[in-house]
Residue frames as qw, qx, qy, qz and C-alpha x, y, z in Angstrom:
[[0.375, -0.272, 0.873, -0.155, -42.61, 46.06, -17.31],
 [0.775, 0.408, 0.405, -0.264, -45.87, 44.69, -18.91],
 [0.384, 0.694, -0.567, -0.223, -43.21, 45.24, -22.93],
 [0.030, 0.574, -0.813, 0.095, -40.47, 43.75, -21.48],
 [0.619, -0.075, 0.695, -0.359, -42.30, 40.85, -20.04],
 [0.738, 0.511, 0.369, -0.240, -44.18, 40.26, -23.09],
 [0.346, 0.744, -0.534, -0.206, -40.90, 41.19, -25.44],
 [0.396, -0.389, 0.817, -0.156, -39.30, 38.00, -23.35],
 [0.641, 0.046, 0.709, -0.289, -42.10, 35.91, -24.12],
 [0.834, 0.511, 0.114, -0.173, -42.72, 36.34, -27.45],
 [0.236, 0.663, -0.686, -0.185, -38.76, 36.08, -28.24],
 [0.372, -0.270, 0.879, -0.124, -38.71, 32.49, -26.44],
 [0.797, 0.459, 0.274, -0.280, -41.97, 31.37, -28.76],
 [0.615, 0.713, -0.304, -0.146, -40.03, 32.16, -31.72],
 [0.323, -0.677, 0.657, 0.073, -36.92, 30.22, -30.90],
 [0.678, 0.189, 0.701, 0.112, -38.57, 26.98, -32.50],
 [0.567, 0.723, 0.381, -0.101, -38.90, 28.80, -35.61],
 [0.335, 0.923, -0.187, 0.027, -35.92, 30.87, -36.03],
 [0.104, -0.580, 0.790, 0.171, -33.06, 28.39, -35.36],
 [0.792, 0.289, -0.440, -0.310, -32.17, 25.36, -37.58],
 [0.571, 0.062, -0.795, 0.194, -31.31, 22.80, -35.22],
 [0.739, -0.604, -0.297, 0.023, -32.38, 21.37, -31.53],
 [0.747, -0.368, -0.283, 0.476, -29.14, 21.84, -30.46],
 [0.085, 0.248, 0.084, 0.961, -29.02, 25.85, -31.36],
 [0.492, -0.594, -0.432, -0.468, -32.52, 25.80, -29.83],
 [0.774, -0.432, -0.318, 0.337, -31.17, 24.37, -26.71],
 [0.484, 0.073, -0.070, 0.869, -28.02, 27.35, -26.82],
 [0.095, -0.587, -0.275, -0.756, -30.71, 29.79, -27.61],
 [0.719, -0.636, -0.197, -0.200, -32.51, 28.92, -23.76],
 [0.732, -0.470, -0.235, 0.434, -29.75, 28.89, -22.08],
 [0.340, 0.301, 0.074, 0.888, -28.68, 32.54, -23.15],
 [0.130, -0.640, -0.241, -0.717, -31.62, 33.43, -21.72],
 [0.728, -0.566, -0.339, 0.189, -31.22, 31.90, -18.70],
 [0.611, -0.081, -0.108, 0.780, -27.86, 33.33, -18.32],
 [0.042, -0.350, -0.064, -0.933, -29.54, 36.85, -19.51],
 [0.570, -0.691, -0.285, -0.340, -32.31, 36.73, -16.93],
 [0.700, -0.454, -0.231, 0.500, -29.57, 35.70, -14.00],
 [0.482, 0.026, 0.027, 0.875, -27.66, 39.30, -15.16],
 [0.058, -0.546, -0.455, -0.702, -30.08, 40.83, -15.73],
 [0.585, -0.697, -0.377, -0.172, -31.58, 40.44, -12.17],
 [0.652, -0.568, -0.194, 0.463, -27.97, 41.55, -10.79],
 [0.230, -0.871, -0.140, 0.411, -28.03, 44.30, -12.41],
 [0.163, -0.445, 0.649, 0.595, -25.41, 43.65, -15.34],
 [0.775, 0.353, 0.469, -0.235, -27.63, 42.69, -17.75],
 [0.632, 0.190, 0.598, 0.455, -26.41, 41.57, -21.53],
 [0.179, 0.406, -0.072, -0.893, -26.11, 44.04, -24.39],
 [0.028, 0.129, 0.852, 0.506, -29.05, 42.89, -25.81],
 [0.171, -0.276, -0.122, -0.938, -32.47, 45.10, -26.75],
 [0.755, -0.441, -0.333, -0.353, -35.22, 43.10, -24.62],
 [0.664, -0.317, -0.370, 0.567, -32.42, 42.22, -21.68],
 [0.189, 0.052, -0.297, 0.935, -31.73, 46.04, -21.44],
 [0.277, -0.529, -0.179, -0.782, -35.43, 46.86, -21.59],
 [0.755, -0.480, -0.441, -0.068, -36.38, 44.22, -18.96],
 [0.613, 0.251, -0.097, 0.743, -33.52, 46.21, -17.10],
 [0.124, -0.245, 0.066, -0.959, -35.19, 49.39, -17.09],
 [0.634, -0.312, -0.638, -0.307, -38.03, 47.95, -16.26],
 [0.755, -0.363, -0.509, 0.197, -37.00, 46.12, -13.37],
 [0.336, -0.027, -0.228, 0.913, -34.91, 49.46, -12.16],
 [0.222, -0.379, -0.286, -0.852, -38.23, 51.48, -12.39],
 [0.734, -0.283, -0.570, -0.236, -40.07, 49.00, -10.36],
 [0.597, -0.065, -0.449, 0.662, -37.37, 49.44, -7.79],
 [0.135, 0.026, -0.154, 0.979, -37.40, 52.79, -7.66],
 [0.334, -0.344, -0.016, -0.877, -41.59, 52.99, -7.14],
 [0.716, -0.619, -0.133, -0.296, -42.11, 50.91, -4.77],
 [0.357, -0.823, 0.417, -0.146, -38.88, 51.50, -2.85],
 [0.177, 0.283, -0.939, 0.079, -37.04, 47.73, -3.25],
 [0.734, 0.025, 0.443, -0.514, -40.59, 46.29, -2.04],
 [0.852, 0.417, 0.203, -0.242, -41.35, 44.31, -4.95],
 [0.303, -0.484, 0.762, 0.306, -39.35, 41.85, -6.56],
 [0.838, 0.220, -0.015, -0.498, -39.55, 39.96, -9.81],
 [0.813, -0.416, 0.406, -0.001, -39.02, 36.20, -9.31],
 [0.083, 0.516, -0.744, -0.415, -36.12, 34.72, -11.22],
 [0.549, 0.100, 0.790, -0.253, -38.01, 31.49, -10.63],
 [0.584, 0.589, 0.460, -0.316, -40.93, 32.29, -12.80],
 [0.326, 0.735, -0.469, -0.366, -38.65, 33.69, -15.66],
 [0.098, -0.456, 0.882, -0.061, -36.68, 30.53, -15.55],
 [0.514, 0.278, 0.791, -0.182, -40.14, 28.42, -15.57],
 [0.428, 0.760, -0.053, -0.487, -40.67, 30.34, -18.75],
 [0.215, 0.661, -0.636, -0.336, -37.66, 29.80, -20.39],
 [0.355, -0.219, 0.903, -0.100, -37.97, 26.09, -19.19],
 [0.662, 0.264, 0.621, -0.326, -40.93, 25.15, -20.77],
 [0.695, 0.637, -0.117, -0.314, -40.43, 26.11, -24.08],
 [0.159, -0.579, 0.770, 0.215, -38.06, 23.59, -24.20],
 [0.542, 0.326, 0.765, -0.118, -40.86, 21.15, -24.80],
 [0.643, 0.702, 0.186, -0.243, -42.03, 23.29, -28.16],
 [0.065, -0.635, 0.676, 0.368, -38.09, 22.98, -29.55],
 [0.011, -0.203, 0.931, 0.302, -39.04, 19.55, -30.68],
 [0.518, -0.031, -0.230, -0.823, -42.66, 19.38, -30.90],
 [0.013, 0.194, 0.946, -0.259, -42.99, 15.94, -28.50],
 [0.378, -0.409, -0.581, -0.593, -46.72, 15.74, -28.35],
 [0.461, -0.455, 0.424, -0.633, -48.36, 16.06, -24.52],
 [0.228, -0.230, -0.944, -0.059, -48.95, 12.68, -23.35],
 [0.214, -0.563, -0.798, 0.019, -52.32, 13.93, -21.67],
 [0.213, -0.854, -0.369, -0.299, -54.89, 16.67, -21.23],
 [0.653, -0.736, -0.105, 0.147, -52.60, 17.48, -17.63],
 [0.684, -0.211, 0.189, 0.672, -49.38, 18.05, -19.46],
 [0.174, 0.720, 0.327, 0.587, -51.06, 20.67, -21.76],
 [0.582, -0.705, -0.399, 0.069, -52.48, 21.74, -18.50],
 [0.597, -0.611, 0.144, 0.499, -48.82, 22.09, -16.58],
 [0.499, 0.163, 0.273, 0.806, -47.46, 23.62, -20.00],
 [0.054, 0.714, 0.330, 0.615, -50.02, 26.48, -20.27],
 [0.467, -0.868, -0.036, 0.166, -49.70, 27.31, -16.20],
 [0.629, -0.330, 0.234, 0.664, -45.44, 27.30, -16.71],
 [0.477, 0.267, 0.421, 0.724, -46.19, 29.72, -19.55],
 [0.010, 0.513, 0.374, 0.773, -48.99, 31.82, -19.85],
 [0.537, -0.716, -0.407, -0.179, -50.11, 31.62, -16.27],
 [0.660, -0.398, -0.027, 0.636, -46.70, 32.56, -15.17],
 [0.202, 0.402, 0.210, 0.868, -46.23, 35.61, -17.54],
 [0.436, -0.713, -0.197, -0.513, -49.58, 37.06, -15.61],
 [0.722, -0.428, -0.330, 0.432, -48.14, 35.71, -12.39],
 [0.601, -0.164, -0.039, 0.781, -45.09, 38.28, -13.09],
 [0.035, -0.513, -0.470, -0.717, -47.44, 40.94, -14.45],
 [0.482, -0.824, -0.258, -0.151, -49.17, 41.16, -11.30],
 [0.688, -0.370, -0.130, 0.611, -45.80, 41.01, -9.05],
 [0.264, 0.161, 0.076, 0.948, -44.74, 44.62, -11.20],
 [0.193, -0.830, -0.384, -0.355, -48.33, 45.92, -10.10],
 [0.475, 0.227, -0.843, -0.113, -47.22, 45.32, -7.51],
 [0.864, -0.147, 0.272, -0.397, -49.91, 42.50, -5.60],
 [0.214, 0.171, -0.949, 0.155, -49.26, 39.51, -3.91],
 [0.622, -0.052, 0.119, -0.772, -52.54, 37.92, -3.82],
 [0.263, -0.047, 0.952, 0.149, -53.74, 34.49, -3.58],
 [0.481, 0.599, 0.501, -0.398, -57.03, 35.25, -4.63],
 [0.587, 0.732, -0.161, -0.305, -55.90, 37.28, -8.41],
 [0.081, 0.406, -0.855, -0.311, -53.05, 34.25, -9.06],
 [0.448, 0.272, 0.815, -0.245, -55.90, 32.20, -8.45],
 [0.636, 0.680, 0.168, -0.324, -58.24, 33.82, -11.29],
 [0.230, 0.697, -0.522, -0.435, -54.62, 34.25, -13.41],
 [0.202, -0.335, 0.901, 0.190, -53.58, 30.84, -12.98],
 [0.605, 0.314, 0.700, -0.211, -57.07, 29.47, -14.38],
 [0.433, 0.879, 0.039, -0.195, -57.05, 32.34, -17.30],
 [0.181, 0.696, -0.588, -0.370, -53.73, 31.26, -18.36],
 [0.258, -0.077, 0.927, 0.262, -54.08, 27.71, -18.94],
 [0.618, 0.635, 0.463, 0.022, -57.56, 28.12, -21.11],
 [0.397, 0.831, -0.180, -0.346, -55.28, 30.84, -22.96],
 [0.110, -0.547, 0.768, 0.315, -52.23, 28.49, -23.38],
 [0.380, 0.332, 0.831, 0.234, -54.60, 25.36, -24.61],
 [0.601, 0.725, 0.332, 0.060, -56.57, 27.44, -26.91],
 [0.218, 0.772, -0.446, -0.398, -53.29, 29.04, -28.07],
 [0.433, -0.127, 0.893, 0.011, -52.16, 25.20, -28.73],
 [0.591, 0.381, 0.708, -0.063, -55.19, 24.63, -30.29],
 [0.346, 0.825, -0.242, -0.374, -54.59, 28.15, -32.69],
 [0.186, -0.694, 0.583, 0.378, -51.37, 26.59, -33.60],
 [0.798, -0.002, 0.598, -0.079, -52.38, 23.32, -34.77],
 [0.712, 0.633, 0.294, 0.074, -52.64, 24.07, -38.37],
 [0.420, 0.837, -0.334, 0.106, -49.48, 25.71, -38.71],
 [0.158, -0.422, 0.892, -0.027, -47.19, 23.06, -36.73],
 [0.785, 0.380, 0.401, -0.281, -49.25, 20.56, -38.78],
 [0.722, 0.513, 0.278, 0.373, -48.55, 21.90, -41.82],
 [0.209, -0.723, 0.190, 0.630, -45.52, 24.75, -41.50],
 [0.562, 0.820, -0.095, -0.056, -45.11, 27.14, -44.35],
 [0.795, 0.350, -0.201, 0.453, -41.72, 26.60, -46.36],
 [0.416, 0.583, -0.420, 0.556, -40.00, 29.57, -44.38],
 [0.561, -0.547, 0.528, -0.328, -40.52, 28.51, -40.69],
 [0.989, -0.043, -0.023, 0.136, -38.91, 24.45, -42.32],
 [0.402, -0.705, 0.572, -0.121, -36.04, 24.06, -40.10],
 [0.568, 0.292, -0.769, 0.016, -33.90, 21.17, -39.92],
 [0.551, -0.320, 0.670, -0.382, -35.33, 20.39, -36.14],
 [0.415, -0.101, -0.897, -0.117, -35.51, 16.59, -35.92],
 [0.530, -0.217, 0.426, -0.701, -38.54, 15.81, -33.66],
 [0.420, -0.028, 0.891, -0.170, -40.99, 13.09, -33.01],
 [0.450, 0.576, 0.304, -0.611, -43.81, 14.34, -34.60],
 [0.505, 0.794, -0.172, -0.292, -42.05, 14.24, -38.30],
 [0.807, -0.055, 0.252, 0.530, -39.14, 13.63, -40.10],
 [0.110, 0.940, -0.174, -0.271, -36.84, 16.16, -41.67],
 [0.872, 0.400, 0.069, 0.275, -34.24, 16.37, -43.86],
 [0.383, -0.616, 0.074, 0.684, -30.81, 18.17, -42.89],
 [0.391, -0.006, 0.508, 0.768, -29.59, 20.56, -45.47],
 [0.261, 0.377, 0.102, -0.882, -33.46, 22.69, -45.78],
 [0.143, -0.190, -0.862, -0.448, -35.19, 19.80, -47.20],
 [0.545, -0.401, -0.294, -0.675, -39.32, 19.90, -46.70],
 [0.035, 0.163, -0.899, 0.405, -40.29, 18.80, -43.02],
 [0.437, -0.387, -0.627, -0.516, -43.39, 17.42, -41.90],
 [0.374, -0.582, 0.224, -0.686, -45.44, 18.94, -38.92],
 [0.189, -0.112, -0.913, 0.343, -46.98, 17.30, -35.81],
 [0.446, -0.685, -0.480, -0.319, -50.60, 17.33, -34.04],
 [0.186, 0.203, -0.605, 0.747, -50.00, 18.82, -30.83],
 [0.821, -0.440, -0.089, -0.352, -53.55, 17.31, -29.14],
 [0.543, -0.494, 0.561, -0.383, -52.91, 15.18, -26.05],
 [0.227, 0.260, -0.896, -0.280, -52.48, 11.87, -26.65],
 [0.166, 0.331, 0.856, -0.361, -54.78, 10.14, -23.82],
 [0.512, 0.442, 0.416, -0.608, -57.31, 12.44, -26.22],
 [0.538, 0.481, -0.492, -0.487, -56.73, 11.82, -29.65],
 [0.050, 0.101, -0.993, -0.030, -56.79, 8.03, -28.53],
 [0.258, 0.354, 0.644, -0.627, -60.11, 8.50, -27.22],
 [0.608, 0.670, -0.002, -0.426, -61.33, 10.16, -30.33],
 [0.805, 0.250, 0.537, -0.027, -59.80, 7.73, -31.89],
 [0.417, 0.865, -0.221, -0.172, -57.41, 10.27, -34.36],
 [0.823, 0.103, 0.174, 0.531, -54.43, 8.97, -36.44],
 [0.249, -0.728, 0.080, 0.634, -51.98, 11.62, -37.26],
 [0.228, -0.009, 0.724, 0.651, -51.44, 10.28, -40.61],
 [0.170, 0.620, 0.757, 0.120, -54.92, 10.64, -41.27],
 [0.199, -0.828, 0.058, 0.521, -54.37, 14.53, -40.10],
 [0.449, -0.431, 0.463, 0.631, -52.15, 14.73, -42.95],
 [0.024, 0.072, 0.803, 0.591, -53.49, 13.48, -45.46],
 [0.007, -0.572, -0.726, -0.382, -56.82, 14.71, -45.28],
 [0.323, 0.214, -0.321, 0.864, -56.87, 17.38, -42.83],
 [0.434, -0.139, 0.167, -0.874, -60.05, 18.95, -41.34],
 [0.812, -0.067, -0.268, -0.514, -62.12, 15.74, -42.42],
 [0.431, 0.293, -0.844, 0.126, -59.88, 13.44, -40.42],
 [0.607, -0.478, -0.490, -0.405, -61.78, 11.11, -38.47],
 [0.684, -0.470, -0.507, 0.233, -62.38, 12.13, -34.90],
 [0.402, 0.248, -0.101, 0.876, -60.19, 15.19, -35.50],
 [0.257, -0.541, -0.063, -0.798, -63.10, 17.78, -34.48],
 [0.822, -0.496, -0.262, -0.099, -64.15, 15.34, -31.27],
 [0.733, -0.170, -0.285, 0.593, -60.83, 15.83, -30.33],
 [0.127, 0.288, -0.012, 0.949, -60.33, 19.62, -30.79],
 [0.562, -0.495, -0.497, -0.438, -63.73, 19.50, -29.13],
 [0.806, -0.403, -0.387, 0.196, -62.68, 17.58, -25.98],
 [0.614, 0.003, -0.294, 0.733, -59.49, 19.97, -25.61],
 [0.009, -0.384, -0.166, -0.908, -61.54, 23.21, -25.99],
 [0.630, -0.482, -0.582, -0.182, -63.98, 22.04, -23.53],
 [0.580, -0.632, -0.288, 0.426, -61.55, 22.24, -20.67],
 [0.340, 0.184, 0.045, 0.921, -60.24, 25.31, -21.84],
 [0.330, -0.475, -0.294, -0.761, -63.77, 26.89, -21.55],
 [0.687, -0.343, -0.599, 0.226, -63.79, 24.91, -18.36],
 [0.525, -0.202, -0.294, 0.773, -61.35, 27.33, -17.02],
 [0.033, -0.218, -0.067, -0.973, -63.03, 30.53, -17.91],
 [0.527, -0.549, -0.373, -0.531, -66.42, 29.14, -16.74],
 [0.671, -0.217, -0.543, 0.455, -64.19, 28.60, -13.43],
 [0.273, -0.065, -0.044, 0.959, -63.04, 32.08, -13.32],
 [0.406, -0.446, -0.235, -0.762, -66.75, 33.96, -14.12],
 [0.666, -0.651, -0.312, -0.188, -68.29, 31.95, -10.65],
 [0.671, -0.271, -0.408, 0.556, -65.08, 32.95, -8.69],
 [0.065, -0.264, -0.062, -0.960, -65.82, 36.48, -9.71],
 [0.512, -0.553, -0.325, -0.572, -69.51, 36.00, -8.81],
 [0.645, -0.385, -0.590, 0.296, -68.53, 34.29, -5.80],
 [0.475, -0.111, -0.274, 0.829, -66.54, 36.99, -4.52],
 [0.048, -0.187, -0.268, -0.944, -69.11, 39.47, -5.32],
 [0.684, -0.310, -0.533, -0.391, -71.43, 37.81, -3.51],
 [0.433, -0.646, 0.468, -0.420, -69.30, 38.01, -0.35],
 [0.984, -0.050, -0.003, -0.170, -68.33, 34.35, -0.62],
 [0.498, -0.452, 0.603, 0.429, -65.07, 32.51, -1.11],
 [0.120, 0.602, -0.560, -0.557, -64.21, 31.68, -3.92],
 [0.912, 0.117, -0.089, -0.383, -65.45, 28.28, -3.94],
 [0.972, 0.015, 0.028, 0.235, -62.12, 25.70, -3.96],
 [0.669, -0.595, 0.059, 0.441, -58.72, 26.09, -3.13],
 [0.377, 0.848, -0.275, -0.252, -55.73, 27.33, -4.80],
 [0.961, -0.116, 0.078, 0.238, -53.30, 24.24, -5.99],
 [0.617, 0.584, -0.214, 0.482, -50.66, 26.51, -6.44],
 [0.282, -0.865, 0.054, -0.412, -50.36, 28.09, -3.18],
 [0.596, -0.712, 0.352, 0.116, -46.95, 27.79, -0.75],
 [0.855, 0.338, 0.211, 0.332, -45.37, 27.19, -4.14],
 [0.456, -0.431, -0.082, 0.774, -42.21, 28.87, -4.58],
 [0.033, 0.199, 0.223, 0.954, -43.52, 32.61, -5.63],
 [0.472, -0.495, -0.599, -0.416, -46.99, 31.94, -4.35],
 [0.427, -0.422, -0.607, 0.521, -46.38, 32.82, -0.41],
 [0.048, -0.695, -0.264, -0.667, -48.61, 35.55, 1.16],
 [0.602, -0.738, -0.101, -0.289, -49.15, 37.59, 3.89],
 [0.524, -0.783, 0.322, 0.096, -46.55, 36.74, 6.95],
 [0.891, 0.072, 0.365, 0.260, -44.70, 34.40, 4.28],
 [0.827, 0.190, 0.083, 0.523, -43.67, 36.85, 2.36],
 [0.605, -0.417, -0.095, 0.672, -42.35, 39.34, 4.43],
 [0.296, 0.149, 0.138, 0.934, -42.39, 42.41, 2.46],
 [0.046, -0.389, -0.518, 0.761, -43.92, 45.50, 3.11],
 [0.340, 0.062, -0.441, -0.828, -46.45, 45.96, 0.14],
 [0.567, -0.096, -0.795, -0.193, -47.67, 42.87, 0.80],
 [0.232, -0.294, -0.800, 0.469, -48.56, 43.62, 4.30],
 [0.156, 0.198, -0.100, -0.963, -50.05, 47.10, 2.88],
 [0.340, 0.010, -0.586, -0.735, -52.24, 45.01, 1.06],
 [0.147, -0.393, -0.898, 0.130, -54.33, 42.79, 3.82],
 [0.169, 0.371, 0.688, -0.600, -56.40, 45.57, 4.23],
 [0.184, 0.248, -0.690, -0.654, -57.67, 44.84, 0.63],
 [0.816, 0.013, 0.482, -0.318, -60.53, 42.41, 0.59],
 [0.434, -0.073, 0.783, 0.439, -60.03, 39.70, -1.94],
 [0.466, 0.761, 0.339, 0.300, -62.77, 41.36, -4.28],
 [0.078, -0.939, 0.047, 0.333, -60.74, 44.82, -3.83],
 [0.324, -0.521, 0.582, 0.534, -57.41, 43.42, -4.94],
 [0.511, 0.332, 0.742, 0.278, -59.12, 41.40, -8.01],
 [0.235, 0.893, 0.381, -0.042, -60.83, 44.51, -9.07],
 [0.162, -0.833, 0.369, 0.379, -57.42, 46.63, -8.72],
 [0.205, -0.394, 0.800, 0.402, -55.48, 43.77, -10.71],
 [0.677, 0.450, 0.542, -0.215, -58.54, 43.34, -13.62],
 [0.352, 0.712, -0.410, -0.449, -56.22, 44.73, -16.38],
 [0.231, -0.535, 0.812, -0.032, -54.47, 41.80, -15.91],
 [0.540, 0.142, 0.805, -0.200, -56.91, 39.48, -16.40],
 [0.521, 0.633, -0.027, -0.571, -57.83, 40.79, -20.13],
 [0.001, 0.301, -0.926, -0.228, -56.45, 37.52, -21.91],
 [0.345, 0.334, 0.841, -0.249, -59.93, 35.78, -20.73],
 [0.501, 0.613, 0.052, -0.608, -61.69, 38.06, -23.64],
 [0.385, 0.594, -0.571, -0.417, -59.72, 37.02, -26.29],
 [0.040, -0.193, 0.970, 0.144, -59.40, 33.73, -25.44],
 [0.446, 0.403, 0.515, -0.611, -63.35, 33.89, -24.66],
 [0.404, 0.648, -0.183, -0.620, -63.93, 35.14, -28.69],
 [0.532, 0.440, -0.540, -0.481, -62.27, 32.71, -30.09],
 [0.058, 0.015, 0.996, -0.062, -63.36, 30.03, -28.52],
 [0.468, 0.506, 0.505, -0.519, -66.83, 30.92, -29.27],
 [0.375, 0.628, -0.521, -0.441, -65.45, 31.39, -33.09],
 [0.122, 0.354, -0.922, -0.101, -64.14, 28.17, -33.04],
 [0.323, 0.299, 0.743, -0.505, -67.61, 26.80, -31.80],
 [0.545, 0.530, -0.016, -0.649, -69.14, 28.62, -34.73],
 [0.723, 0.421, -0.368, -0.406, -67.91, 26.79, -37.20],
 [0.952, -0.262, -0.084, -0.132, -68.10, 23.14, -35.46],
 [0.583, -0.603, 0.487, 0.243, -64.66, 22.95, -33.92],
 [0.846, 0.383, 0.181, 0.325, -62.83, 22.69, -37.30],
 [0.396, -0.741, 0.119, 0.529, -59.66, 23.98, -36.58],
 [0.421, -0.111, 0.547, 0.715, -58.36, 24.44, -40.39],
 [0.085, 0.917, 0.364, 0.137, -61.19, 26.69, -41.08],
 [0.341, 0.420, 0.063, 0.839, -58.97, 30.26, -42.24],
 [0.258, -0.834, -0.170, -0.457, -61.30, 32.51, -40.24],
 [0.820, -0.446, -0.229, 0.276, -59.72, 30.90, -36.89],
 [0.717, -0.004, 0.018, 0.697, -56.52, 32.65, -37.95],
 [0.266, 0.606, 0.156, 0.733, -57.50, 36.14, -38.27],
 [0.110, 0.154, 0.544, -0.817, -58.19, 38.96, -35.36],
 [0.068, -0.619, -0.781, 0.049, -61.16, 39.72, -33.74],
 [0.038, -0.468, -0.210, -0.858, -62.82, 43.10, -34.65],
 [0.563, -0.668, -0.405, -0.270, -64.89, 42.77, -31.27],
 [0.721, -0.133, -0.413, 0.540, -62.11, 42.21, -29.38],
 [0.284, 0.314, -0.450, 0.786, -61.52, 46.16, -28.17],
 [0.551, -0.353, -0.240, -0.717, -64.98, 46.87, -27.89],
 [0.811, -0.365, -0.412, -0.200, -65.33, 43.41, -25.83],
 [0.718, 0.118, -0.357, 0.585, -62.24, 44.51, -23.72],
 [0.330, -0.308, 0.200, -0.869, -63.40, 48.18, -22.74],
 [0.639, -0.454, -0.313, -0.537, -66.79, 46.67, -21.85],
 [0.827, -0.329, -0.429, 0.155, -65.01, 44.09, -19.28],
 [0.291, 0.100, -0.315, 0.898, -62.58, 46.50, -17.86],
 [0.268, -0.284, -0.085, -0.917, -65.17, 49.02, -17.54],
 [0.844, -0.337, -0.308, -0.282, -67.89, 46.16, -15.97],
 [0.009, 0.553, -0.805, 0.215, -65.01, 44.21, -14.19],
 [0.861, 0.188, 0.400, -0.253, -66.90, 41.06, -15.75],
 [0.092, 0.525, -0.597, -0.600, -65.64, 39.08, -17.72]]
């Protein structure tokens, strides 16, 4: 399931990149809708990531008896969002990044746990905090290539961000910062262009966005400690009685009643694979720190040689 999930996700990324028009973008998302609705009844498409997600979902069946279900919803909030990266609109504000990186990356882990499978409010809590610092600081990875895309990802999309040229003429990128920050800092986009790294205000912005990313992991390390400490957690969940989010008598199934005699550190600790995104995203924000939040610094782009090493250690600790 964990493949398939991730096979899904990284096809839908690519969709801006590998079709030459919005309105083939648009066709592209709604194939998958249509392959996620068949998929879930069982006819699924002949196509190599719809049949795996398939098997998958037939395995899943078959070990924990028809207990566990994965939501069509959350697939569907997937597919939805990446409708926003088809044309590269810019976020108007820190909160739309926010609601893009929970509908993406905090929902992939959502559906990740559901194939464990745990219905927890306590680990969608930790996911939902660890996917939106991973979707803004993937955002923030991206900048420099939807900035400046290489010749063979220029499309003919028409967006805001740019202008294009039909026919595979040269297109120009977009910033994809918030707006309510890059006013603040005070950034021009032209200025982005045409001078890149040194544009003024550019690092105060990448700054500000990376901030609340790291926000969200320093959220997630005191809800661990809390819980370890025998405490709550410290502050609700705002996702909770949303539709996938119901626990306990709500949702009725018999894993999920298997599972109250879990404490809420037991399940976190059972579903800590899950939560291995917070390293990586950990690394390279601290990378990106090294060399003063200049996001067009080359190193940004490469892997992290610490990364397994810093991955065993948290698994193995269940710290992260």
């Amino acid at each position: 399931m964990y493949l398939a999930l991730r096979a899904l996700n990284v096809s839908l990324s690519m969709i801006p990149d590998t079709t030459s028009s919005y309105t083939i973008g648009l066709m592209r998302l709604q194939f998958w809708r249509d392959a996620v609705a068949k998929t879930l009844s069982g006819s699924p498409p002949k196509e190599p990531i719809a049949i795996l997600l398939a098997s998958a979902i037939s395995d899943l069946d078959a070990r924990t008896q028809g207990q566990a279900r994965i939501s069509k919803g959350w697939l569907n909030r997937m597919i939805n969002a990446r409708e926003q990266t088809l044309t590269n609109d810019p976020y108007p504000n820190i909160a739309a990044l926010e609601s893009y990186a929970e509908n993406t990356y905090s929902t992939l882990m959502y559906l990740t746990l559901s194939a464990i499978p745990m219905a927890s409010v306590t680990a969608d809590h930790v996911v939902s905090h660890i996917g939106k610092a991973a979707g803004i600081t993937a955002v923030l990875r991206g900048l420099p290539l939807v900035a400046f895309p290489s010749p063979q990802s220029q499309h003919s999309n028409q967006n805001q961000g740019g202008t294009s040229v039909m026919g595979g003429g040269a297109k120009q990128g977009a910033v994809m910062l918030p707006l309510d920050v890059m006013a603040q800092a005070r950034v021009k986009e032209e200025e982005v262009f045409r001078q890149g790294a040194e544009a003024p205000g550019l690092r105060d912005a990448v700054f500000t966005v990376a901030t609340r990313a790291n926000d969200h992991l320093i959220t997630v390390q005191q809800m661990l400690s809390n819980l370890r400490a025998g405490r709550d957690v410290g502050h609700e969940f705002e996702h909770e009685g949303e539709e996938g989010h119901q626990y306990g008598s709500e949702s009725g199934t018999d894993h999920s009643r298997n599972q109250r005699d879990e404490t809420p550190l037991d399940e976190v600790n059972r579903a800590f694979g899950v939560f291995m995104p917070a390293v990586a995203t950990r690394l390279w924000l601290n990378r990106l720190e090294s060399v003063d939040f200049d996001i067009f610094r080359p190193e940004l782009l490469g892997s992290e040689w610490k990364l397994p090493w810093k991955a065993y250690m948290a698994f193995t600790r269940k710290k992260l």
